[in-house]
KEVEXFI-118934 format. One record per residue (C-alpha): chain; x, y negated, z negated. Coordinates in steps of 0.001 Angstrom, whole numbers. Example, Ala and Ser with C-alpha at 12.3 -4.5 7.8 and 13.67 -1.06 7.14 Angstrom:
2
- tivex | px | py | pz
- A | 12300 | 4500 | -7800
- A | 13670 | 1060 | -7140
END
This chain:
369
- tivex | px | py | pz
- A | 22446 | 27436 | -1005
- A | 19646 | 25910 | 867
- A | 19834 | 25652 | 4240
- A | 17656 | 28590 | 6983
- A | 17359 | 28521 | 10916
- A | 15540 | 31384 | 12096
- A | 13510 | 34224 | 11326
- A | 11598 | 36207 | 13844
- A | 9497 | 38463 | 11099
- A | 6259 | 40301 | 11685
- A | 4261 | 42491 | 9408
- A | 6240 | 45468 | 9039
- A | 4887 | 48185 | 10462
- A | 7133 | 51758 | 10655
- A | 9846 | 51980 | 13919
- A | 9259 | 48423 | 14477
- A | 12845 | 46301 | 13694
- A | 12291 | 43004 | 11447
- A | 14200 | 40243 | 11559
- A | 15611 | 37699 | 9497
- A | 17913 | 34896 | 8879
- A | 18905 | 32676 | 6344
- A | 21714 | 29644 | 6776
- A | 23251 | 28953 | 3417
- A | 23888 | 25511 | 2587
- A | 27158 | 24762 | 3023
- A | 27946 | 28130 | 3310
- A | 27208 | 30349 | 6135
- A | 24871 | 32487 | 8233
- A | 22806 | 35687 | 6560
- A | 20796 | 38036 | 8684
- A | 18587 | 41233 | 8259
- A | 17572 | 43783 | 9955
- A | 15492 | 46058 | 8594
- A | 12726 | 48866 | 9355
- A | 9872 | 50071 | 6904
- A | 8129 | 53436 | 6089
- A | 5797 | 54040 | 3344
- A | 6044 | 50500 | 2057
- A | 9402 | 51044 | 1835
- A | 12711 | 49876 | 3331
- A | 13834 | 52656 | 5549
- A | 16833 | 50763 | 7101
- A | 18653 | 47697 | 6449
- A | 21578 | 46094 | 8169
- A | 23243 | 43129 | 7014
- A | 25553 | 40583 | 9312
- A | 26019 | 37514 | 9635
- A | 29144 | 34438 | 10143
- A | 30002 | 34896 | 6238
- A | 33460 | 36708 | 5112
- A | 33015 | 39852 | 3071
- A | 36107 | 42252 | 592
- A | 36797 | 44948 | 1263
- A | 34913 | 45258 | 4903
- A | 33350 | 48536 | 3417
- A | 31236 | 46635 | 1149
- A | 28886 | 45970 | 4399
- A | 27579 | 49581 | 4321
- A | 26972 | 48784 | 54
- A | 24814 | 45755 | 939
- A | 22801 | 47815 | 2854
- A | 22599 | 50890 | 1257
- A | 21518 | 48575 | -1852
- A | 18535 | 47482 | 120
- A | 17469 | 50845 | 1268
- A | 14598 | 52232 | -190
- A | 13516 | 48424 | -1549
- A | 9668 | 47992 | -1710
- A | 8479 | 46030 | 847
- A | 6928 | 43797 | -1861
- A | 9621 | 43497 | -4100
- A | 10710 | 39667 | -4778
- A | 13223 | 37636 | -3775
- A | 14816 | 38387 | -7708
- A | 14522 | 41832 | -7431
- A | 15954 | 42528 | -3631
- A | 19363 | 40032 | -5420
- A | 19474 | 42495 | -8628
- A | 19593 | 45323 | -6759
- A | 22748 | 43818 | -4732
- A | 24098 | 42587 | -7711
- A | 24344 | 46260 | -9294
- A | 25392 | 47897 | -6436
- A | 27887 | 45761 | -6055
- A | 29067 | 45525 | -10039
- A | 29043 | 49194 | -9976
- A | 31803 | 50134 | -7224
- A | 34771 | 50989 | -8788
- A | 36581 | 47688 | -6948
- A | 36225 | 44246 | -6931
- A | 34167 | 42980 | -3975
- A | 34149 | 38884 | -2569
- A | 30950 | 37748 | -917
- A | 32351 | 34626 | 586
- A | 30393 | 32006 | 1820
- A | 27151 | 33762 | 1327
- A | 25451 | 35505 | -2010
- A | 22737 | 38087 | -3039
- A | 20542 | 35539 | -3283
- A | 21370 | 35064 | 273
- A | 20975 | 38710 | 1494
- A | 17457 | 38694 | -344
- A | 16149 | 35814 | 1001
- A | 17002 | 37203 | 4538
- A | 15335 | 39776 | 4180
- A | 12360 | 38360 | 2638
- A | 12035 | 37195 | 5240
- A | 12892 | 39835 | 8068
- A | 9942 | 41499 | 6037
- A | 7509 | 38461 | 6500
- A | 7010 | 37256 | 3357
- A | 9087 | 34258 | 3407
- A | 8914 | 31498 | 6345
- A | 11712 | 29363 | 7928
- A | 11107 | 25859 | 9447
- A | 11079 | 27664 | 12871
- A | 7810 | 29215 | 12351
- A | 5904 | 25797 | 11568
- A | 4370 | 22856 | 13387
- A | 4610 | 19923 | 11432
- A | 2059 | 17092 | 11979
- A | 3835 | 13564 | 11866
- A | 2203 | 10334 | 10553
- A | 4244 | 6891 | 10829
- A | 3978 | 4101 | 8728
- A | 566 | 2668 | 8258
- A | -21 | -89 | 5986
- A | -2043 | 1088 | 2952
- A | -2248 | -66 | -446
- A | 340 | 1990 | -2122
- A | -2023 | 3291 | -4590
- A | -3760 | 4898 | -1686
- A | -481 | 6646 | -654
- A | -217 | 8287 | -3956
- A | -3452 | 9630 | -3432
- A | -3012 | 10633 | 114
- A | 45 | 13102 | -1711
- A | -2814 | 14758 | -3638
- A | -5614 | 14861 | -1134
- A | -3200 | 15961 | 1755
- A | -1871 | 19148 | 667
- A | -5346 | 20236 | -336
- A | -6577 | 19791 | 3397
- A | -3053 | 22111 | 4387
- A | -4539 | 24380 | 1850
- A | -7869 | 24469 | 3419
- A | -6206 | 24727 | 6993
- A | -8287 | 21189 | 7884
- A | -4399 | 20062 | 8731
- A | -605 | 21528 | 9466
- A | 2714 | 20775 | 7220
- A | 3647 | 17492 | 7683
- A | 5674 | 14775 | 7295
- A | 4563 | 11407 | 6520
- A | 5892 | 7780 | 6214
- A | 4642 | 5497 | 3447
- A | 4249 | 2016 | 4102
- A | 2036 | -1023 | 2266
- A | 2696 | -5046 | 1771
- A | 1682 | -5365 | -2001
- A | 3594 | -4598 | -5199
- A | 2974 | -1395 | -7307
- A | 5089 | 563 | -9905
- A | 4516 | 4060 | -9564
- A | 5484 | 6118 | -12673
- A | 6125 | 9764 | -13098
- A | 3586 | 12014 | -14428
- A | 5039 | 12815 | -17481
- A | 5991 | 9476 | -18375
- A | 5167 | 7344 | -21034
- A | 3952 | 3889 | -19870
- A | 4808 | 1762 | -22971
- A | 8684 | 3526 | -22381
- A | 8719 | 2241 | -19060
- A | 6782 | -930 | -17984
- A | 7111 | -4021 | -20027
- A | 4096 | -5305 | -19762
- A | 4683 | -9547 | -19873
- A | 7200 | -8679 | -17077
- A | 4968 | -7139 | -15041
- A | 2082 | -9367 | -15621
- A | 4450 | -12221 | -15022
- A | 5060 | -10521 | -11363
- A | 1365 | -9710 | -10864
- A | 2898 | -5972 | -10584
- A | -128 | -3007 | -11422
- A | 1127 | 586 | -12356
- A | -342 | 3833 | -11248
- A | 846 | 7323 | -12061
- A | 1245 | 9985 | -9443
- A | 730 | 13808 | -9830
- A | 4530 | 14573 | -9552
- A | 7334 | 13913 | -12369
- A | 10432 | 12590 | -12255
- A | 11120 | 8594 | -12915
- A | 9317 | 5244 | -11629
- A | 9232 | 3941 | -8104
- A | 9501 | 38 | -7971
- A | 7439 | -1154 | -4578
- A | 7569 | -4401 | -2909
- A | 6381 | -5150 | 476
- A | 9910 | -3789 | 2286
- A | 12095 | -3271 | -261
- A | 12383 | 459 | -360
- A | 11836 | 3954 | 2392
- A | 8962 | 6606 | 738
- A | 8423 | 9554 | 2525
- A | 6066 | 12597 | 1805
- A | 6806 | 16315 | 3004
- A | 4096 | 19070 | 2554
- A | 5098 | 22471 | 3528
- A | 3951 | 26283 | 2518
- A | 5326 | 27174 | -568
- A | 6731 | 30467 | 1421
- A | 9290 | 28052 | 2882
- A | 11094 | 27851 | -428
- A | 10889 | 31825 | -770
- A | 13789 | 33348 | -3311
- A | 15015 | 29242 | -4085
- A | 15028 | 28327 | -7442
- A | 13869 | 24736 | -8352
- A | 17304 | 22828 | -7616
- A | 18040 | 24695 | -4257
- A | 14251 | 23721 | -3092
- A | 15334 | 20034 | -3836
- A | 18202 | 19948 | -1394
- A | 17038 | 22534 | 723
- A | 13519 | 20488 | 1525
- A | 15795 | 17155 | 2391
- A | 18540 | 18403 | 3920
- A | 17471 | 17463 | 7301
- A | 17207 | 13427 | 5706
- A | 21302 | 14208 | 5043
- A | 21976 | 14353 | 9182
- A | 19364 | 11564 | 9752
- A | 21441 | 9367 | 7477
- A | 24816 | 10144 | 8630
- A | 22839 | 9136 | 12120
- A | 22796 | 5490 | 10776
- A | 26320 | 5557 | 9095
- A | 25363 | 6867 | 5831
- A | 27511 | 9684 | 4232
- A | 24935 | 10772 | 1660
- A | 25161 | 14103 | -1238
- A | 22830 | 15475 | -2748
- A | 22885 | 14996 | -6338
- A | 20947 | 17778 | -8719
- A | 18419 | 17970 | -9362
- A | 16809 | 15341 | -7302
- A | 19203 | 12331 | -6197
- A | 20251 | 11133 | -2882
- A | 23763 | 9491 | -3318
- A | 25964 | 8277 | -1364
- A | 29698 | 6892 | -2062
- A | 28416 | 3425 | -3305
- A | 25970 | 5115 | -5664
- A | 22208 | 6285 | -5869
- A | 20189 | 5812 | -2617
- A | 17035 | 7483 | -3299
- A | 14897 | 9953 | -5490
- A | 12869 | 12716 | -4797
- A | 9875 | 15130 | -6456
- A | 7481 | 18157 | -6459
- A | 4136 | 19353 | -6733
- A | 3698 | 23079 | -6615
- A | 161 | 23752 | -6026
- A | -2008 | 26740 | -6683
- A | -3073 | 27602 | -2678
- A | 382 | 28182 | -1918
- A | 1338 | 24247 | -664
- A | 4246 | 22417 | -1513
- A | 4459 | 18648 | -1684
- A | 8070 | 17039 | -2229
- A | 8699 | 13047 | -1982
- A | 11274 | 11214 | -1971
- A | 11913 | 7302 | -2475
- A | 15171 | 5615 | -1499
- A | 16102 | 2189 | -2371
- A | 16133 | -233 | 916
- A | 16781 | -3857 | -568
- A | 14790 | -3655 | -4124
- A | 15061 | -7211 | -6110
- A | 17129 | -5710 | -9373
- A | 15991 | -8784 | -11412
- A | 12657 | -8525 | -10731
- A | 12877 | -4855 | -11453
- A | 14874 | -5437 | -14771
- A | 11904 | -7290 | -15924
- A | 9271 | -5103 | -14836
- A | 10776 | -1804 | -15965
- A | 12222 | -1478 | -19683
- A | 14933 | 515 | -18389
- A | 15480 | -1304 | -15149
- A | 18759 | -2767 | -16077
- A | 20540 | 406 | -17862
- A | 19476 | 2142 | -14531
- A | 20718 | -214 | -12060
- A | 24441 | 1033 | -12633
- A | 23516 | 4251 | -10511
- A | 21338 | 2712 | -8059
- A | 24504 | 771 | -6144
- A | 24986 | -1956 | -8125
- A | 26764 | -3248 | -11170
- A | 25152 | -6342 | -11869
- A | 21358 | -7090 | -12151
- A | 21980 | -10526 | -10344
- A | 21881 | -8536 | -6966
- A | 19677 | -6762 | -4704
- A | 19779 | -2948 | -5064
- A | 20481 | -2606 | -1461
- A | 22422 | 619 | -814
- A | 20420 | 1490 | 2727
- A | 20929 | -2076 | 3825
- A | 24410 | -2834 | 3326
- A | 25860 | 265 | 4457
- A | 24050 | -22 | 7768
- A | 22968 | -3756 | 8667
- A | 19849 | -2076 | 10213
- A | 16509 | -3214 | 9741
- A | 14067 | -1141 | 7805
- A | 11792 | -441 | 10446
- A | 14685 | 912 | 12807
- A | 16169 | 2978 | 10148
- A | 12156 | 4188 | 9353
- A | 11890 | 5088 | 13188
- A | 15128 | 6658 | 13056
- A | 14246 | 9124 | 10429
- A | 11018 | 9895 | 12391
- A | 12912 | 10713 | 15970
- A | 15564 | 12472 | 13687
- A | 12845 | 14888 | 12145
- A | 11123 | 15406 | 15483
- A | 13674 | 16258 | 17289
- A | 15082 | 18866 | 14504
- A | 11436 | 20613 | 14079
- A | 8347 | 21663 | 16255
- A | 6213 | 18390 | 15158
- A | 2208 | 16791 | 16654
- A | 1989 | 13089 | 16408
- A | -582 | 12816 | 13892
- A | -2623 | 10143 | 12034
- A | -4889 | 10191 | 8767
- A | -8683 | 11193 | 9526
- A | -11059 | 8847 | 8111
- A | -12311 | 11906 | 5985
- A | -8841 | 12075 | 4564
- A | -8816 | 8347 | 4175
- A | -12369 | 8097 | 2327
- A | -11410 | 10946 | -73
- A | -8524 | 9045 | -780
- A | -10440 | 6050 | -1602
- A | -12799 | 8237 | -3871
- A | -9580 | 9460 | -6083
- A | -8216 | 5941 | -6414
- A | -11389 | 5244 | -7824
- A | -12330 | 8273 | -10081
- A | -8949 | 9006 | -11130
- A | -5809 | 6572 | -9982
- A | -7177 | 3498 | -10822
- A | -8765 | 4520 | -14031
- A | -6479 | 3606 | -17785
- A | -7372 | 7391 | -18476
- A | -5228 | 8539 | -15960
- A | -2937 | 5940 | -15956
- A | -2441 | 6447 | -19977
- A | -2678 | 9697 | -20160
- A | 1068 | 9472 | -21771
- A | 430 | 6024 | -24049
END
């Protein structure tokens, strides 16, 4: 599951008919309609492109969701299906569609979920930064969302000096050797979301950053959010000739292995940042040197050898990485209601303060020895 279009919800008030609509991901289309009295659900009706056995089952689904609290969750509004359902005396098939589905839909029919319909996503192209200041910009970003100084949005990273960016959790002695990447004149920096190291070079690889409300990930669990949050970056790579999967929890892959990464950061206001980095043409010896576990990795990222570039973007579509950058961009505007945006110089300067309090500081950085 993972994929919505629509959803035309208000706050439910009695009489008044909700809508909502959820696309399963690879799967098909879910909608709700339902009405409310008392904080309850007063009527639901369930339809959609999906198949259903036997065709009385419909009138279940709906009678399972009648008499729901308004507020009930996501988990709740899917157990309730789920017994109804368990507890007919015949087998029914929910076929290209779930509970999960149903409850989602109407989640957000009721309002309490969002769809990428009801947002207007500010979009920032590449700008040349010191990468350090990008991983900053994914912490001080979402707290200006939070603050409603600026919309969901979707940025492009782009700098011209070397970095290694490691996961949160991980240990820096694991990861960096530390001759290699004094050798390379290569610094490391940890980032506020988990998941494995990012090896940057002026060109070599494609980071984006996407910051939405949390509510747009209503009723998902972890893995769905993952592919559900990039699924969009699927189309704008079969735009450029790429036939690309995605690979739980977090991988982008394609048919000649790994393209790309991606991670999370839940945070407390309700804001949602998810990353991803995909391999453009990375230098796999220099990598293998840098990064303990460079070489054992390599295998997945496209190539066998570490005598090659790790170049899956690249070879698959000649294009250079600026066109394939811009591509992404057009793709994403013209899927979603998006405002050509830049960063602030406030946003910029508070940046600059975190690198300095907390990104470029060894107690940050060694927090995990």
């Amino acid at each position: 599951m993972a994929e919505t279009n629509e959803n035309t919800n208000q706050h439910p008030n009695e009489n008044t008919v909700m809508h909502g609509e959820y696309k399963v991901r690879g799967g098909k289309l879910v909608a709700v309609d339902v009405t409310v009295q008392d904080d309850r659900i007063a009527t639901a009706h369930v339809f959609g492109d999906f198949f259903l056995e036997p065709d009385d089952a419909l009138e279940e689904l709906n009678a399972a969701l009648n008499g729901m609290a308004t507020e009930a969750t996501a988990a709740e509004l899917a157990s309730a299906l789920t017994t109804r359902i368990e507890s007919l005396p015949y087998p029914v098939q929910l076929i290209g569609f779930d509970a999960e589905a149903v409850a989602i839909a109407t989640r957000r029919a009721l309002g309490h979920a969002s769809s990428w319909d009801d947002l207007t996503f500010d979009v920032i192209g590449p700008q040349v930064l010191p990468p350090v200041m990008h991983v900053a910009l994914d912490e001080v970003l979402p707290l200006e969302v939070i603050a409603g100084r600026r919309r969901p949005h979707f940025r492009i990273w782009d700098w011209d000096t070397p970095l290694v960016v490691i996961g949160s959790y991980q240990s820096v002695r694991n990861e960096i050797d530390a001759e290699g990447a004094a050798k390379h004149d290569i610094g490391v920096v940890r980032r506020i979301t988990g998941g494995g190291a990012m090896f940057m070079e002026h060109g070599n690889c494609i980071t984006y950053s996407l910051v939405v409300p949390t509510s747009l990930v209503e009723g998902l669990s972890f893995e769905q959010a993952y592919a559900y949050l990039d699924d969009w970056v699927m189309g704008a790579l079969a735009e450029i000739g790429v036939k690309a999967r995605y690979v739980p929890l977090n991988d982008i892959a394609s048919e000649q292995g790994k393209i790309g990464g991606a991670a999370q950061r839940r945070f407390a206001g309700g804001v949602l940042l998810h990353h991803v980095t995909m391999s453009y043409d990375i230098d796999a010896d220099k990598m293998g040197e840098v990064l303990r576990i460079g070489r054992e990795k390599l295998s997945d990222k496209g190539t066998r050898s570490a005598n090659k570039r790790v170049d899956p973007i690249r070879s698959q579509t000649g294009l250079p990485r600026d066109q394939i950058i811009e591509g992404f961009l057009d793709y994403f505007r013209s899927r979603y209601d998006t405002v050509d945006s830049g960063y602030t110089e406030d946003e910029l300067t508070k940046a600059r303060e975190l690198v300095a309090t907390k990104f470029s500081t060894e107690e940050w950085t060694h927090r995990v020895p």
